[in-house]
C-alpha positions in Angstrom: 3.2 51.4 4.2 4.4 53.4 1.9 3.5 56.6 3.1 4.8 55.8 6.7 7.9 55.4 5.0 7.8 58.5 2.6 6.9 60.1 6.3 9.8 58.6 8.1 12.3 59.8 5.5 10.7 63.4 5.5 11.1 63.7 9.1 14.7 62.1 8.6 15.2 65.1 6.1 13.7 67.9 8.4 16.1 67.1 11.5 19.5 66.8 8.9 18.5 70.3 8.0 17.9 71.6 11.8 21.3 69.9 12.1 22.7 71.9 9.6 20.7 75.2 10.2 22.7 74.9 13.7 26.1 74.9 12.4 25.7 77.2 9.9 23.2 80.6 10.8 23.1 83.3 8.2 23.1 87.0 9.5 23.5 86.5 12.9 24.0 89.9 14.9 24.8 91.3 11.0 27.3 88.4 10.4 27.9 85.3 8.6 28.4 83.0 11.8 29.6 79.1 10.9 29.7 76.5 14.1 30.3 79.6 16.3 33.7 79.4 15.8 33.7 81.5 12.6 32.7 84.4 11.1 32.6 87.3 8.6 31.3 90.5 10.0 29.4 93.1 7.0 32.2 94.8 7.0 34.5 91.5 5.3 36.1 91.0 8.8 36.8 87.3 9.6 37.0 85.5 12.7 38.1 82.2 13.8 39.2 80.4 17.2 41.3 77.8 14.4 42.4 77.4 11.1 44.8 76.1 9.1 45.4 76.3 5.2 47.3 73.5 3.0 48.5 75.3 -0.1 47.9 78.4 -2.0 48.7 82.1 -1.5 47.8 84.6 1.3 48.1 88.2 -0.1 47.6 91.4 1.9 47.4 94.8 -0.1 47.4 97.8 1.7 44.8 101.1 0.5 41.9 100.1 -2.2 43.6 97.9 -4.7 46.0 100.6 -5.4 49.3 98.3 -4.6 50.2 100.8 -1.9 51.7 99.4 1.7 50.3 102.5 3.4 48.2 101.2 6.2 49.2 97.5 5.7 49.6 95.3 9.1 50.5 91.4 9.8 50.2 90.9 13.6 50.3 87.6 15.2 48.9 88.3 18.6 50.2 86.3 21.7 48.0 83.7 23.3 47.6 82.5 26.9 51.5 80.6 26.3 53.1 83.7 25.5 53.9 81.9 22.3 53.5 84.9 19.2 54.7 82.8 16.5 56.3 79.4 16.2 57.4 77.1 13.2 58.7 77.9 9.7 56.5 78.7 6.7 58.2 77.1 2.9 57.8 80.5 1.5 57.4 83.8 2.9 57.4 87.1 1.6 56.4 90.6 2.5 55.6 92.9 -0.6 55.7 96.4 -0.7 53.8 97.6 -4.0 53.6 95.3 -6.4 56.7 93.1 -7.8 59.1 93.9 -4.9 59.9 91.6 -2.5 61.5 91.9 0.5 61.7 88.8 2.2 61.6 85.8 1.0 62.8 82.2 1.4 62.3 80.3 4.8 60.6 82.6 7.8 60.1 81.7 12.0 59.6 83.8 14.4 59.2 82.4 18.2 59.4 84.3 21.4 60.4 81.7 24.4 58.5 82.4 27.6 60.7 80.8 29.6 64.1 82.7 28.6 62.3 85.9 27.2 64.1 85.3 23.8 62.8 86.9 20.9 64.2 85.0 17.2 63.3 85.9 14.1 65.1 84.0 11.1 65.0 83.9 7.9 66.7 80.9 5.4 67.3 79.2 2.4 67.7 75.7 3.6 69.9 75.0 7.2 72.9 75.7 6.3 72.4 78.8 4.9 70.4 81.5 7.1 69.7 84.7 8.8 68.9 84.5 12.9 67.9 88.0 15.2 68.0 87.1 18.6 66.8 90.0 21.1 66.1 89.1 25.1 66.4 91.7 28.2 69.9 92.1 28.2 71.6 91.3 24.6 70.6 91.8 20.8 72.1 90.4 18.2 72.2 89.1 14.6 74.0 85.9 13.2 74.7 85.6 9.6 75.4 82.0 8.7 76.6 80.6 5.0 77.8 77.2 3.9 81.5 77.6 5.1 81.3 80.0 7.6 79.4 82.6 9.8 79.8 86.0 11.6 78.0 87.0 14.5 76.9 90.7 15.2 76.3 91.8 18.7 75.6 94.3 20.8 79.0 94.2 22.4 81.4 93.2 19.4 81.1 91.9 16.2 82.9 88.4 15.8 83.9 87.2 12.0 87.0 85.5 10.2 87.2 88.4 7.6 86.8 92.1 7.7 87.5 94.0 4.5 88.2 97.6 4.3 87.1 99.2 1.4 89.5 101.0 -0.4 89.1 101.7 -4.2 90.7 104.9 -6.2 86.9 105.1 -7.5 85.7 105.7 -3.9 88.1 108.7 -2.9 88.7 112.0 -3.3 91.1 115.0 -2.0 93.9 113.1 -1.9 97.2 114.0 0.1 100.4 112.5 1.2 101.2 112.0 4.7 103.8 113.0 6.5 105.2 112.8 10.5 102.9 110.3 11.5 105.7 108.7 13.8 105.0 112.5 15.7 101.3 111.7 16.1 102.0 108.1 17.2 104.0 109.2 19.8 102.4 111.5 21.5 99.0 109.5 21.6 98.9 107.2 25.1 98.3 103.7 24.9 96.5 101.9 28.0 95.2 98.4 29.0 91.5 98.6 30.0 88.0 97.3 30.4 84.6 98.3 29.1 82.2 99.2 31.8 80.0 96.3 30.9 83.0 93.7 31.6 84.2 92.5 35.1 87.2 93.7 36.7 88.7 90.3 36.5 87.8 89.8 32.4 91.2 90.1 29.7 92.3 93.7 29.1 91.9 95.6 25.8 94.5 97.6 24.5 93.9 101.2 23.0 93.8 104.6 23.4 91.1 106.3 25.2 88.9 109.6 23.8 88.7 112.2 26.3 89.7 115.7 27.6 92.2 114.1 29.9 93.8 111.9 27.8 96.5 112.4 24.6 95.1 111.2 21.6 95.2 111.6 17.9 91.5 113.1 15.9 93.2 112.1 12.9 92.7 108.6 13.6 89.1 109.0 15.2 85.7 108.9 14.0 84.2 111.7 12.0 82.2 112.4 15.4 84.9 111.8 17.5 83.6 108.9 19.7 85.6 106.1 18.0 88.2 104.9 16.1 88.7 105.0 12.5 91.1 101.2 12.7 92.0 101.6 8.7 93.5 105.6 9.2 94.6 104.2 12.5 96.2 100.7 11.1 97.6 103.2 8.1 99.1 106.0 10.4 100.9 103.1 12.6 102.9 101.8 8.9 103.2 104.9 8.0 104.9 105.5 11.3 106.7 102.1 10.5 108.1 103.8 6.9 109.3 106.6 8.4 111.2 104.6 11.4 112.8 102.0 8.4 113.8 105.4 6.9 115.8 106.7 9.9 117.0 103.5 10.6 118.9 103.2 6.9 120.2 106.7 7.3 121.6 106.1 11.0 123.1 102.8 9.7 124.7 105.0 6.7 126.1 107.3 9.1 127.7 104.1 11.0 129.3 102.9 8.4 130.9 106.0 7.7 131.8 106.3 10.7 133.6 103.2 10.8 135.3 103.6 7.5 136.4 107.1 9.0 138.0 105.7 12.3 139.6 102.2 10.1 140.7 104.8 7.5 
């Protein structure tokens, strides 16, 4: 009785490790194969239809241990869905070296297949982020804080401040300006729309760059295709001083004039 038992249990043990020699076989076509859905090739290369990890760090480091990026790629590739990336990972960072970190925080990334969006973001908490948005026909970036948010994109830039820059520290060759009420008037103002607007859309206001047209350089970009606004918003009170100036020496001449012909 005993022995048919001792048997029983021995032929219980032999099929548990058939079981197990099933899911797991070592060395399989030179890898380490587990349940067929996993493996790491001789060469440290893992595979896997699945996975998911709870906690913990994942660190890539590019060249031998050397701290170098050089070589160094994170793809996600696309799956039957067209989904590349969905969801948002509690901390995120890409490291260059060692120590230096440049992003950081809150990261998702999803491409829609339905709309052909592309969004990559990157935030502190939700009221406080980072969005790139990119599709077939528009790219932009939106830049969002506790109180308020600016939006950069391909056609304009929209934001409730814009500062100028304009410290003693941070120029050089200075000179007076003079006869800017000259340069303003001989520079032709027109209503307009950009070619990527429809006829019916609200006119612009401006000046236009061009070999058939009177404009000012002075108040252009360095490489003459845009519009320097702070020399242009400058030149226009400059132009302002000067007119007040006429203005008070006209109105002196009036008033001797009248105290000529009451005289």
């Amino acid at each position: 009785m005993i022995i048919q038992v001792l048997k029983y249990y021995l032929k219980l043990i032999k099929m548990k490790v058939k079981q197990k020699l099933k899911q797991i076989k070592l060395k399989l076509n030179g890898a380490t194969t587990v349940s067929g859905k996993f493996q790491v090739t001789n060469e440290g290369t893992l595979e896997s239809k699945d996975g998911k990890i709870v906690g913990g760090e994942i660190e890539i480091i590019g060249g031998e241990n050397t701290g170098e990026a050089s070589g160094l790629n994170l793809r996600v590739i696309e799956n039957e869905n067209k989904t590349v990336y969905t969801g948002l990972a509690p901390r995120f960072g890409i490291i260059k070296g060692y120590n230096q970190t440049y992003i950081s925080g809150q990261l998702g990334s999803v491409r829609n297949p339905d709309s052909e969006n592309a969004t990559l973001s990157v935030s502190a908490n939700l009221n406080s982020y980072i969005s790139l948005l990119a599709n077939t026909s528009l790219a932009s970036i939106y830049l969002k804080g506790a109180s308020s948010e600016t939006s950069i994109l391909s056609s304009g830039i929209i934001t409730p401040k814009l500062t100028q820059t304009s410290l003693e520290k941070q120029k050089k060759n200075f000179t007076k300006m003079d006869n800017a009420l000259d340069i303003i008037q001989n520079i032709d103002i027109y209503k307009y729309n950009l070619k990527f607007e429809s006829d019916n859309e609200k006119k612009h206001i401006g000046f236009v760059i061009g070999d058939n047209y009177n404009y000012a350089k002075e108040i252009t970009s360095s490489d003459n295709k845009g519009v320097d606004l702070y020399s242009f918003v400058s030149l226009c009170c400059k132009a302002i001083q000067e007119l007040a100036q006429e203005n008070k020496e006209l109105n002196k001449k009036i008033k001797e004039m009248e105290g000529n012909i009451n005289g």
